[in-house]
N, C-alpha and C positions, 0 to 999 in steps of 0.2 A: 718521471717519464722512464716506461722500459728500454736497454737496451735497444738500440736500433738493428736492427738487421740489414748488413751489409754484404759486400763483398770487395775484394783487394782490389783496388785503383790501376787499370790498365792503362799505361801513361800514353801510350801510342793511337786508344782512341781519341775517334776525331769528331771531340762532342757539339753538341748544338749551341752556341751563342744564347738561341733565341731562347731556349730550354732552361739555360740558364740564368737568364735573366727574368725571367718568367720565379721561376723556384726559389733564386737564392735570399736565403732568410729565412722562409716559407715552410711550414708544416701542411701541404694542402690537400684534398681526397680527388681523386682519378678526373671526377668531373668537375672539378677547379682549375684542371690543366689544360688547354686547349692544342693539346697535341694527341697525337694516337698512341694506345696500348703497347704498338711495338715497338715506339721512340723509347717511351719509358721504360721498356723489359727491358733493349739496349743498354740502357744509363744506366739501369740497375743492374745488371748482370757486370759490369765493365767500372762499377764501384763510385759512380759519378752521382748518379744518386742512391742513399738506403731509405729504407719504410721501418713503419712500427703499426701496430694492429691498434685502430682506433678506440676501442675498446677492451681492455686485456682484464683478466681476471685472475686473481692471486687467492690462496684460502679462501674461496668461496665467496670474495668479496670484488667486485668489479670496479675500475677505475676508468673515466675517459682521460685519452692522453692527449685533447685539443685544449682540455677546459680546465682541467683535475681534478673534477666534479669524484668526490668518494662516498655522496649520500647516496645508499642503495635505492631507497624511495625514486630517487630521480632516473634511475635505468629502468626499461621495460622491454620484458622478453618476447618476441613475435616468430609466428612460425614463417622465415623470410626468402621468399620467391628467388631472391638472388643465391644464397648458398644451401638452399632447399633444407635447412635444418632449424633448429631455435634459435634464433640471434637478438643478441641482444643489442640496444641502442641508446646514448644518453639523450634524457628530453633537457637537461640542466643549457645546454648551447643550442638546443635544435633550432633556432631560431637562424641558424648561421650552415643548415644544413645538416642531415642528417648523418650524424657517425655513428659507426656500428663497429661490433665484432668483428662482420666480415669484409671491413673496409680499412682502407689502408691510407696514412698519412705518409704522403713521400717529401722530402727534404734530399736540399741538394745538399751533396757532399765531395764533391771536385773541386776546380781554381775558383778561389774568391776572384770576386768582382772588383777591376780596379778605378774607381771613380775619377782619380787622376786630378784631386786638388789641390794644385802645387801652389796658387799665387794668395795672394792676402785677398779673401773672400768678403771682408766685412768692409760692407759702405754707409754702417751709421756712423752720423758725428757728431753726437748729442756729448754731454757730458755726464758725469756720475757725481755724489755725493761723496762725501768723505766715507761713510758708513754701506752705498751702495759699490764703493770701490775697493774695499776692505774684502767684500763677501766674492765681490767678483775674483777677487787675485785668488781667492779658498778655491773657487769653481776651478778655476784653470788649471788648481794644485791637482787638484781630485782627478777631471778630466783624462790631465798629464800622466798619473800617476795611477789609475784604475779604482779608485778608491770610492767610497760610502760618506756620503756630505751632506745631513742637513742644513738647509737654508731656513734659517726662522725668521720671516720677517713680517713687522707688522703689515695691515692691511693697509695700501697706498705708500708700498715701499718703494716698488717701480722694480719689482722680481725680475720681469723680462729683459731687463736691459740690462740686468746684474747677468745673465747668462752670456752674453752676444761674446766676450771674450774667449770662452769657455769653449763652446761653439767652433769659432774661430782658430782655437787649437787644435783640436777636436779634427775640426773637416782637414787644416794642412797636416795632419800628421797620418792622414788618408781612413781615421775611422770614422764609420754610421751612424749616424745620431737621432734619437727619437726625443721627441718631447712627448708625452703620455699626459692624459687629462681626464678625470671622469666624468665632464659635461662636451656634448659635442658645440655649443656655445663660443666654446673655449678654442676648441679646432677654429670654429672659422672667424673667431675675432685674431688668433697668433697669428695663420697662415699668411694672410697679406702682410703683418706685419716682419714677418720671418723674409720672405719673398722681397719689400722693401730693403732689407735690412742687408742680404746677401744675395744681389740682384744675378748673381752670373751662376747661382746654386742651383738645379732642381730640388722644388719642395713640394712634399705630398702630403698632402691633408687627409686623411681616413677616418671616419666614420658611417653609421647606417645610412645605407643608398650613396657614398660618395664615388663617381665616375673613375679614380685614380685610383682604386684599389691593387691594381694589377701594375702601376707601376712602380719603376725602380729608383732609388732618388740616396744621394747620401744623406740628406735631413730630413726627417718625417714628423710630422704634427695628427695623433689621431688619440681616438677613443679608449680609455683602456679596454672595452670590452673586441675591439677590432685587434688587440695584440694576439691573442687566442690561434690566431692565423699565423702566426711569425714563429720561429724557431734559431738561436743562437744568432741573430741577426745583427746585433746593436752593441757595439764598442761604450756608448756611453746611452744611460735610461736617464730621463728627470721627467720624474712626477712631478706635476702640480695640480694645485690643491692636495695634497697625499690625504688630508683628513676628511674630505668630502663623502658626499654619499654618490654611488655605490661602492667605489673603488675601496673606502674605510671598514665597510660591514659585509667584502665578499671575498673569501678566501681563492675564489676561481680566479677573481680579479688579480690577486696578487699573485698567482700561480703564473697567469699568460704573463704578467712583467716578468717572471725568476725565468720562464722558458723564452719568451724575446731575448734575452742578454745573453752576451756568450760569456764563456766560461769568465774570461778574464776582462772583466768589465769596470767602468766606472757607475754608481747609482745616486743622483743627486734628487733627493726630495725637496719640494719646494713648501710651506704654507706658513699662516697666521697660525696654526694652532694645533701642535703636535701632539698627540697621542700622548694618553700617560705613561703607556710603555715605550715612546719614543726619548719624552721627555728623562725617563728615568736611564733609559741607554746612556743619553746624552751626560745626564749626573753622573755616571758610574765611568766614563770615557771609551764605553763600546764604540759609540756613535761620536763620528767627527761632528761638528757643526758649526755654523757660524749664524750672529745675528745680526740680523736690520732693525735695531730698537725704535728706529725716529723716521718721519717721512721725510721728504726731500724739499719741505716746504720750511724745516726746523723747526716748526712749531710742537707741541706735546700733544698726544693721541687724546678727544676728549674722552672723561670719564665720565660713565654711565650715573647717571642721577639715579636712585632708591624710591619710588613713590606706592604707599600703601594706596588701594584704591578699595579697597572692602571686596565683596565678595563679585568680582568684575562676570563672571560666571552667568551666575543667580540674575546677577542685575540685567545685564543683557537679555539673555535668554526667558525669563519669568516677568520679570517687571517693567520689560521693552524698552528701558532706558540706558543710557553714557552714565558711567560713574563721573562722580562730581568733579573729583578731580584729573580726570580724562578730558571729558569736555572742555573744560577750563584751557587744558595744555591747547588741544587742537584751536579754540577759539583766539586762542592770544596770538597763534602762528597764521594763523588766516586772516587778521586783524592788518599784519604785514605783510600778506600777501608770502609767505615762507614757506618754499616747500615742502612737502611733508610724506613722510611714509608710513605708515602705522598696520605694524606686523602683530597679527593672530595667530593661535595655535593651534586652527583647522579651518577647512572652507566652511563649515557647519555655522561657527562659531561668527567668523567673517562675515557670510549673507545674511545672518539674523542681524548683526551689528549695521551693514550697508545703509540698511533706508533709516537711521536711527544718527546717521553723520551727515545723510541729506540733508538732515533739519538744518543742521549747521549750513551746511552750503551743498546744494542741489547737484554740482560739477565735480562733486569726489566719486571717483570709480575704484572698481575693486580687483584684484586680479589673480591667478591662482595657477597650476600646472596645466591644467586641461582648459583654460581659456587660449583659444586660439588670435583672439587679440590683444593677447600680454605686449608684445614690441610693440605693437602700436601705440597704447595704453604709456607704455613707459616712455616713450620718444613724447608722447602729449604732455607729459609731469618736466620732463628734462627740456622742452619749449615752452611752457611757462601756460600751453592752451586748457591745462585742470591743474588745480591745486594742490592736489596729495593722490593717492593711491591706500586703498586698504590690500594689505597682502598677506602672505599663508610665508613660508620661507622661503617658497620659491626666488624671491629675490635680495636673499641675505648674500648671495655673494656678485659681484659682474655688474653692480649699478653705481656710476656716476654721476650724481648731480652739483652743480654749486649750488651752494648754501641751503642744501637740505638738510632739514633736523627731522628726526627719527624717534618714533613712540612704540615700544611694545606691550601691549594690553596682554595682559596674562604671563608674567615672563616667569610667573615659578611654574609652568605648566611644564609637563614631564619632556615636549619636545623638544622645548628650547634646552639642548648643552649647551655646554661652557665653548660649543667649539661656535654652536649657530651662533649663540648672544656676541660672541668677541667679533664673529662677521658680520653680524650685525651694526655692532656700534661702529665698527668701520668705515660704513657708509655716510657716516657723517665725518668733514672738517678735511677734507681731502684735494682743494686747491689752493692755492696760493691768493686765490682774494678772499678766500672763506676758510681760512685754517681751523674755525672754531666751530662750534656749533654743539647740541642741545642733545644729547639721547637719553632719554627717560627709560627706566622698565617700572611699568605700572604693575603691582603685583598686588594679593591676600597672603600675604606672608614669605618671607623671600628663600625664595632655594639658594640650595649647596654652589649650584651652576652659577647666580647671581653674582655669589658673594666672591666665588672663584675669579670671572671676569674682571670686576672692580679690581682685585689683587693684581692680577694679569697683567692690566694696560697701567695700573701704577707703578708695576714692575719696571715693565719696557721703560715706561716714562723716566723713573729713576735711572737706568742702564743709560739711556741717553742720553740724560744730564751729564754724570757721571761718565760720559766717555767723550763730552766737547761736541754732540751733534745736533742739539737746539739750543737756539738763541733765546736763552731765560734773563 
């Protein structure tokens, strides 16, 4: 981001409360700010707030400084009614309003805001695992200290409550804290529990169409793609999921986290399944880390079963039938009545397959991103009123059931990584009355990803032995 354009802090003005509380944190455009023009020339004349040009251009190459959008494709030049010249505007955020050339992002830059969290904020009384309490004392270290923390732990490690300590430093040492997430899912499953958890905190939830966006809070629960808005805001960032989609495959995304955090920040990444260039940080000892190799149940993460199924493809789509030994698997779990998930590698693939698992049992439905009765659907599998669920990956990460066991037909197909398959298998063996449970990858020949996963959770597995935190 360029230079801000400022001027010297005139100590004697006697700035607006409400102005400020409005802006601070906040990179926002003129008609984001519900005060008038000559508040704002005020502020900024008087050095309370500075501006940057939301569009600026360098060697011929144009950058937005909301999003950091630097693919020229994505700017389009218009001849524009407001500075009656050519201006340009990025389409990469327009979704979030329109910024231009000749629009201006203003950021406060006068007294920080004092939240005033003096007393012991945290009212959970749960307790932690040997493993979950190890990682927690890492967060507080970071936290305390400004520093760069992966958390790697496996799926059903119970991440959230590895944080609450961290937090809890965090808010009584009077700094801002974000949780960042790249599903809005995620926002509103944390928010009440964050809310439960530090009842006497304001906490704001942000994502698309949320009501609180305008407000001021020391803990914030939102979207990566709502950071874009924020400016030097945030003492401490923790991404979760960091490896998810979009947050993992969009540079703009990890642009709004580098411009949310202030200079001198702490950033704590959370996931199951770290990047290869994370991972190799982590090997070289760029990147701090700490792991959660074991759930809190001590039992071992199950590992993914290997099943050839011939050309599952072909078979489907051509010859209108289950491979043999697919069927077989979903029959023997329907047999006991065992829930079941069984993940495809498009909707395509999935609706040819649907009336083909009917045979099997007429009450199996199918679910996918643009079905608007997915939650319904899944709350049906999780009360016991259908039997399985055919799904796309939409739900490799944020489902819960007991004693569901898990099929993926096609798993050497190019979607599945090594990050889906490990979220995957995850979903299985994740409570305390059902620590075990079944994940198949039915394949025509096993990929790279495959073989990778298997290694992965027998990794952890071993780490966990190996450090005293399942009961073998």
């Amino acid at each position: 981001m360029p230079t801000l354009e400022s001027h010297t802090l005139l100590q004697s003005f006697s700035f607006s409360s409400e102005l400020q509380h409005h802006l601070y944190g906040r990179a926002l455009l003129p008609e984001e700010i519900p005060f008038s023009v000559d508040l704002l020339d005020k502020h900024f004349k008087t050095g309370y707030i500075s501006r940057v040009q939301g569009v600026s251009r360098e060697a011929s190459r144009f950058q937005c400084n909301r999003c950091g959008n630097q693919i020229q494709a994505q700017f389009f030049t218009f001849p524009c009614s407001r500075c009656q010249t050519e201006c340009t505007y990025c389409r990469s955020c327009i979704m979030m309003g329109r910024v231009s050339s000749c629009s201006y992002l203003y950021v406060w830059t006068g007294p920080n805001v004092d939240f005033g969290v003096t007393h012991s904020p945290l009212a959970w009384t749960g307790s932690l695992s040997e493993g979950q309490s190890h990682a927690s004392s890492r967060v507080v270290e970071a936290v305390t200290n400004k520093e760069q923390l992966l958390v790697w732990a496996v799926c059903g490690a119970g991440k959230t409550e590895v944080l609450f300590k961290g937090i809890e430093a965090g808010l009584q040492s009077g700094q801002r804290i974000c949780i960042a997430t790249p599903r809005t899912d995620v926002v509103l499953e944390l928010a009440p529990r964050l809310k439960k958890s530090f009842p006497g905190i304001p906490v704001t939830s942000l994502y698309g169409g949320s009501e609180e966006r305008h407000l001021l809070a020391p803990l914030t629960v939102s979207t990566t793609h709502q950071l874009f808005r924020f400016y030097r805001a945030f003492d401490t960032v923790i991404i979760d999921e960091v490896d998810a989609f979009p947050y993992s495959a969009d540079k703009s995304l990890q642009f709004s986290v580098s411009k949310a955090r202030k200079a001198e920040s702490s950033l704590i990444y959370l996931t199951a399944t770290p990047s290869e260039k994370m991972q190799h940080s982590y090997a070289k000892g760029t990147l701090k880390a700490v792991t959660i190799p074991a759930r809190f149940h001590r039992k071992p993460i199950p590992v993914p079963n290997m099943k050839w199924c011939g050309n599952w493809s072909r078979s489907i789509s051509q010859n209108k039938a289950i491979p043999s030994a697919v069927s077989s698997w979903v029959q023997e779990r329907l047999d006991k009545n065992t829930p079941i998930l069984l993940f495809f590698p498009s909707i395509k693939v999935m609706q040819m397959a649907l009336p083909l698992f009917q045979k099997l049992n007429p009450n199996l439905e199918a679910v996918h991103s643009e079905d608007p009765d997915r939650k319904t659907k899944v709350s049906s599998l999780r009360e016991k009123r259908i039997p399985g669920l055919l799904t796309t990956t939409i739900l490799e990460r944020g489902v819960t059931i007991p004693n569901l066991e898990v099929a993926v037909i096609g798993a050497d197909h190019d979607v599945f990584s090594e990050s889906a398959l490990v979220q995957i298998a995850g979903r299985v063996g994740r409570s305390f009355e059902n620590p075990n449970g079944n994940i198949t990858f039915f394949h025509y020949g096993k990929s790279n990803s495959m073989v990778k996963v298997v290694r992965h959770i027998q990794r952890m597995n071993a780490e966990a032995v190996k450090r005293g935190l399942l009961d073998v």
